[in-house]
N, C-alpha and C positions, 0 to 999 in steps of 0.2 A: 311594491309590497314586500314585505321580509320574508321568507321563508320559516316555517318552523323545524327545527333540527330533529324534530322526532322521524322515527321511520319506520314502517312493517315490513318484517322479514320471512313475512308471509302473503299472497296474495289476495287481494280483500273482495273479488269479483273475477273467483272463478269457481264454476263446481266445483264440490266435492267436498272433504271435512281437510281443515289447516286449521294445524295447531303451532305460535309461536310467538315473537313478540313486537313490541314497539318500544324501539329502541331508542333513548333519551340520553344524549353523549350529557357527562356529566364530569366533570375535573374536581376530583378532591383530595385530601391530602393520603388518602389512603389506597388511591389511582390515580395516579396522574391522566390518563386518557382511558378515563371509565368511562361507563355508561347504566342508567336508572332500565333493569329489564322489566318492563312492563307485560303482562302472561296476558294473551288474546286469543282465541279462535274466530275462525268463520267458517261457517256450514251452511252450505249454498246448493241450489238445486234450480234451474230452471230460472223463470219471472217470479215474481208473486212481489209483496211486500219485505220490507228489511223490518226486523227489531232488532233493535240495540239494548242488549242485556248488560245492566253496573251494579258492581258490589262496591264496598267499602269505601264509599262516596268518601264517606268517616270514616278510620280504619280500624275504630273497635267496635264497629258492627259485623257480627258474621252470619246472617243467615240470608244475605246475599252469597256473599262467598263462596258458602256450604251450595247452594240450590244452584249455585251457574257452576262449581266445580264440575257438581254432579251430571248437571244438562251436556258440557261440554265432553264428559265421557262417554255418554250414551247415546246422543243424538245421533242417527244415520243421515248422510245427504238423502238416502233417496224416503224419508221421513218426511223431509220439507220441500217446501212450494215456494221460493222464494232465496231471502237469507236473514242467518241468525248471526249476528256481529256480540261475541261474548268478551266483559271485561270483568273479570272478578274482582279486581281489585283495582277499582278507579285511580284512588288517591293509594297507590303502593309504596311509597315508602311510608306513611301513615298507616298502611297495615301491617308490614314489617315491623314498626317501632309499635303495634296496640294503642294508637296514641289519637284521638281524633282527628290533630292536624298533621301535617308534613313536618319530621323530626331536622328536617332539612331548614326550612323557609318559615315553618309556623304557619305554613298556606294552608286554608279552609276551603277545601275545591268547592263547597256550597256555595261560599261567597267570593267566588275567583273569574265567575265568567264576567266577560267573556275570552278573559286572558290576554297574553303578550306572547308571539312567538320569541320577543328577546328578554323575555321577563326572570322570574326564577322559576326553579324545576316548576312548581303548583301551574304558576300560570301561562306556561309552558305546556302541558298537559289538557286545562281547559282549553289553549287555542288550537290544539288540534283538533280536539270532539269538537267545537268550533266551529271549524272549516273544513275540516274534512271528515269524522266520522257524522256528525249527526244530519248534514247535509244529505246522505245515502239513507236515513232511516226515516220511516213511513210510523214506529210506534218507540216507546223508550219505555224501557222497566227500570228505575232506579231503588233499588234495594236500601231500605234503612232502618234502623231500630234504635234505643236509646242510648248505645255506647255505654262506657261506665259509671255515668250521672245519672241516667233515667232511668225510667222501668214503661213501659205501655203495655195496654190492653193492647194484641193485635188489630191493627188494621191496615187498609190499602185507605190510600187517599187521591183523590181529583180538585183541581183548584176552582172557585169561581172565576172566571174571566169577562174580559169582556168581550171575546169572540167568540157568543153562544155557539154554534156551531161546532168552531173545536171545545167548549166547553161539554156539549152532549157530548159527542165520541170521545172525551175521556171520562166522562160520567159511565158510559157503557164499558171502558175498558175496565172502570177501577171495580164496575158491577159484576163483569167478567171473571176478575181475582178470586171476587167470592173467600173474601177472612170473616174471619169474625166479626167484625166491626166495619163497616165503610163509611168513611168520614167525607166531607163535603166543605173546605178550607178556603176561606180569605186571607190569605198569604200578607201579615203584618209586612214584613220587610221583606220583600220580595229580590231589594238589587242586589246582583253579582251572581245571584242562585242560576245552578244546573237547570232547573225546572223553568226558570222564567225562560232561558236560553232558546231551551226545547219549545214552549209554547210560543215565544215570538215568534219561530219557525211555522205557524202553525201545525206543530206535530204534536202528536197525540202521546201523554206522558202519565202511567203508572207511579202511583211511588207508593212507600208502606213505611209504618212504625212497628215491628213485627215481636218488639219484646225488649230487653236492656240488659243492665245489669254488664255488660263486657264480658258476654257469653249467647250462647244461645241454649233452647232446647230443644228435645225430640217434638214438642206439640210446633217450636215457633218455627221449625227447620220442617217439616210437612206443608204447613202453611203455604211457605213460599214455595218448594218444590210444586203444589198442585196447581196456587197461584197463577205459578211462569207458566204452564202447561196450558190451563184454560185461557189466560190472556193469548197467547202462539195460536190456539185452536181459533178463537174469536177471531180473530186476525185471518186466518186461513193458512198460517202459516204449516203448522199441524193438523193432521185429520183428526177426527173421535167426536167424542163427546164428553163436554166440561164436566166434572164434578162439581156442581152444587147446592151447600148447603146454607139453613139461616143465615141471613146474616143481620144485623142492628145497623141501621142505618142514622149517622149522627152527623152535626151540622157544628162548625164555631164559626160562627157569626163575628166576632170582635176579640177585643183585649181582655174582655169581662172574662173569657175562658182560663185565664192567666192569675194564677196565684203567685206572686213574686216574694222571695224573701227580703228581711229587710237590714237581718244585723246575723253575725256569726253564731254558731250556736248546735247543740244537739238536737240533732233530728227527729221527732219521734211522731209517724204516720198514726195518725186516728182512725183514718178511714179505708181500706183497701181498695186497689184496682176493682173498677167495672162495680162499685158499689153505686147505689144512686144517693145524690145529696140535692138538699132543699139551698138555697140558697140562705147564706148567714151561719151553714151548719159547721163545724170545724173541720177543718181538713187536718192540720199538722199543729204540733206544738214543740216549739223551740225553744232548748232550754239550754241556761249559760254553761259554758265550760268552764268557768272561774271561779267559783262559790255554788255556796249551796244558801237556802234559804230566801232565793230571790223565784217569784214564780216566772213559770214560761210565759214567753207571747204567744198567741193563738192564733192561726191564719184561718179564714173563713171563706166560705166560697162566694164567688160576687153574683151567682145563676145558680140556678134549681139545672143537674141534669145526672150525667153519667163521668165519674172518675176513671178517665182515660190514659192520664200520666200521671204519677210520683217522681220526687225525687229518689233519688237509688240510696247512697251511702248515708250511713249513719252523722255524719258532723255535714252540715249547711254552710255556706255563706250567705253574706249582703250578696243581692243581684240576683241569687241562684231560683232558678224554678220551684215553687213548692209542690205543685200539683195545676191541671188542667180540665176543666169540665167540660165535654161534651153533650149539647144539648141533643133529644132524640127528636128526628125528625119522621114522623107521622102524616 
């Protein structure tokens, strides 16, 4: 079997708090014997369960980032009962560059596992969480939000599976989170994804859509912070008690959730985030950059529910998302 050339220059299984990196030798023309510093801690304390905390799966989500910066500063080992394995920034050169994928490779870490230890940088990366980080973790929080194309209503989400069992204990973990919204997801294209990685493991996997736009804010950057907290405490990782508040509990069942664009064009939302729409009602209307005098196309919703994602920027293309309905589930 090959080796994968990444390293930690920190110890991943011992007391106490380590702070440092995993180190990914990388030859380019601007180093000849460089290397990718990927930023990690571990805070360890005793037995208990491992969680493995990821940011910027995509690197123009930050309210991963922002909430594990912050955990990694303050966490004391003698806080925890186990250990907390922290990566803020999964895919790092893609948060370096603001960019969703690796500015390096064009690697989509979502759709990279389960990687190549002699692949390029991206799937290089995946086959370490692979083989060696996520094999030590007992729960995984992957941090996401809609980068600079989307927008979402917050939420945490849990996948249907088909091993009810880890299906429950991640239904409890994403109940745990406690955002605004908790979604309940049949993962259309499931290959190459982080999440599939983790759940063939069967290991219990968090993830969220926590806001867009290639920013964050103060409400979507609390979110997460209390989020990570209550999921640690449920875990036993952390003592307390969770902070929880409402949450709307929502379901995508199929494709029908999926408003797709169909031709280039200016963007102009009808409807707002978290509004509810009947099915047939419009969601967006896309009108030409090229003339005037031509009316827009009108995208319509295929299900009666709750408006969960927009498209973000003002101009559209063919392919691109218009919007996403979340059905409530009752």
């Amino acid at each position: 079997m090959i080796n994968n050339p990444i390293s930690a220059n920190i110890p991943l299984d011992q007391d106490g708090v380590h702070h440092g990196f995993l180190k990914l030798p990388y030859s380019r023309d601007d180093s000849a014997w460089g290397a990718i510093m990927i930023p990690i801690a571990v805070i360890k304390n005793g037995t208990g369960p491992t969680a493995l905390l990821t940011g910027a799966n995509h690197g123009d989500e930050y309210e991963g980032p922002i909430a594990l910066q912050d955990l990694a500063l303050t966490l004391k080992a003698q806080d925890v009962s186990g250990r907390v394995i922290i990566v803020p920034a999964f895919n790092y050169p893609a948060f370096r560059a603001g960019t969703r994928t690796s500015p390096i490779d064009k690697g989509n870490m979502n759709r990279t596992f389960p990687g190549r230890p002699d692949g390029t940088p991206t799937e290089k990366i995946a086959d370490y969480f692979q083989r060696t980080l996520l094999p030590m973790a007992d729960v995984a929080v992957d941090f996401h939000s809609g980068g600079r194309t989307l927008d979402f209503v917050p939420f945490a989400v849990a996948h249907i599976l088909e091993d009810k069992v880890n299906q429950a204990a991640c239904f409890a973990a994403m109940e745990s989170f406690n955002a605004p919204y908790s979604v309940q997801l049949l993962e259309i294209d499931s290959v190459g994804m982080y999440d599939t990685a983790i759940e063939d493991m069967g290991k219990v996997l968090v993830s969220t859509e926590l806001g867009g736009g290639g920013s964050s804010s103060a409400k979507s950057n609390a979110i997460a912070k209390k989020g990570l907290r209550n999921v640690l405490i449920h875990f036993g990782i952390l003592q307390g008690e969770m902070q929880l508040d409402p949450t709307v509990r929502l379901d995508m069942p199929d494709d029908k959730c999926f408003t797709t664009c169909e031709a280039d064009g200016l963007h102009e939302p009808v409807v707002d985030l978290g509004a509810m729409v009947e099915k047939g009602e419009v969601l967006a209307r896309v009108w030409p950059v090229d003339r005037t005098g031509v009316a827009p196309t009108e995208y319509t919703a295929k299900r009666s529910g709750i408006v969960i994602t927009r498209h973000f920027n003002g101009l559209i293309k063919s392919g691109d998302c218009v919007a996403v309905v979340g059905v409530i589930v009752t």
